[in-house]
C-alpha positions, -999 to +999 in steps of 0.1 A: +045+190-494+063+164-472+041+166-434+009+176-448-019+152-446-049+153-473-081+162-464-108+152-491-143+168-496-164+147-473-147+154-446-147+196-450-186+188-456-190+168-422-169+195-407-192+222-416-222+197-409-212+202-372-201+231-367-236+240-390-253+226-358-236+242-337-246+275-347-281+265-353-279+260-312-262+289-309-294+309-330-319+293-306-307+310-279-316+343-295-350+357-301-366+353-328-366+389-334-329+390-333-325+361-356-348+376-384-341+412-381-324+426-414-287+436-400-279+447-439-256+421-440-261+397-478-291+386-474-302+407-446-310+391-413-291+361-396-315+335-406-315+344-444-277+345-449-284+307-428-311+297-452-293+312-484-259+288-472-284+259-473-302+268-499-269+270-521-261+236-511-300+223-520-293+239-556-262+220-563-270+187-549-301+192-576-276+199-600-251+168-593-282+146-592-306+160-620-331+167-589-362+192-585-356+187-545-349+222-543-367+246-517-387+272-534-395+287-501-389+321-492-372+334-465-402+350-448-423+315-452-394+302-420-414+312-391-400+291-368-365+278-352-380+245-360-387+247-396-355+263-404-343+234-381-362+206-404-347+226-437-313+222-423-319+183-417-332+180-455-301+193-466-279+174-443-295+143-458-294+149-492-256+156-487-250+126-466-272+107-492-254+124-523-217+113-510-221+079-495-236+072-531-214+091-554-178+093-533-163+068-565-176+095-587-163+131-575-143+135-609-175+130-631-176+163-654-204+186-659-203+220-676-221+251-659-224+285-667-199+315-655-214+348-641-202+358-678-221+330-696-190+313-704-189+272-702-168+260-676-162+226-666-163+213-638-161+178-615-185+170-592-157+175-556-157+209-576-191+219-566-190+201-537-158+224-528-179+253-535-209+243-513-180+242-484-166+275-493-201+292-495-209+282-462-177+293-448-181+327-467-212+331-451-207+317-414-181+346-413-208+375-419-227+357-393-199+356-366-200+396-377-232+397-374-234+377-336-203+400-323-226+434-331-251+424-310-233+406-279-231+371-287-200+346-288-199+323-320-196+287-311-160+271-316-157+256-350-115+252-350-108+221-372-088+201-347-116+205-319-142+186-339 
């Protein structure tokens, strides 16, 4: 489509990196009673849907890289703004890490498993695409989640960045 510019992978990944932030700020300024009481959203409370986003994105990058970096941590075991804080910087790095390493590579195949059990193939900008769009997915329930009790999501619009 004549006009349209392309936007590739890395980019929707630094995107959600700050607007990520952003909302991390934006959970400090609550208690942390409001941050980890269950809302019966997904996953519950604010901070779980926050830690499941990153935790998705841990998985995969294991995944891609044949890793056992994973978190095994449960939810409850985040007591504090500044663990979840130091999880969210883990992940940032291994996703900073992961693409300046393997940007020449994003079309490498591997085959994973449908909720069905059926082998799909896929590239690596595939699951990379999907740790993007489960972020987004979720940051929505949390804007939800922030409007019910009172609180303005931070901006995230594209062209503000």
């Amino acid at each position: 489509m004549e006009g349209i510019g392309t936007v590739n992978v890395g980019e929707l990944l630094e995107y959600n990196k700050v607007v990520r932030l952003r909302y991390f700020e934006c959970f400090t300024r609550l208690s942390w009673q409001q941050f980890i009481e269950n809302r019966e959203a997904s996953f519950g409370s604010i901070r779980n849907i926050f830690l499941h986003a990153l935790g998705a994105a841990d998985y995969w990058l294991d995944f891609l890289q044949k890793e056992k970096l994973f978190s095994r941590r449960e939810y409850d075991d985040y007591r504090t703004f500044q663990e979840v804080k130091d999880y969210m910087e883990h992940v940032e790095t291994r996703l900073h890490k992961y693409l300046s390493l393997h940007s020449a590579g994003l079309q490498e195949k591997y085959i994973v498993k449908s909720e069905e059990k059926d082998a799909i193939i896929v590239t690596a900008e595939d699951v990379l695409i999907h740790i993007f769009e489960e972020e987004v997915h979720h940051r929505g329930e949390i804007i939800a989640l922030l409007w019910q009790i009172g609180v303005e999501p931070p901006p995230m619009e594209w062209k503000e960045l």
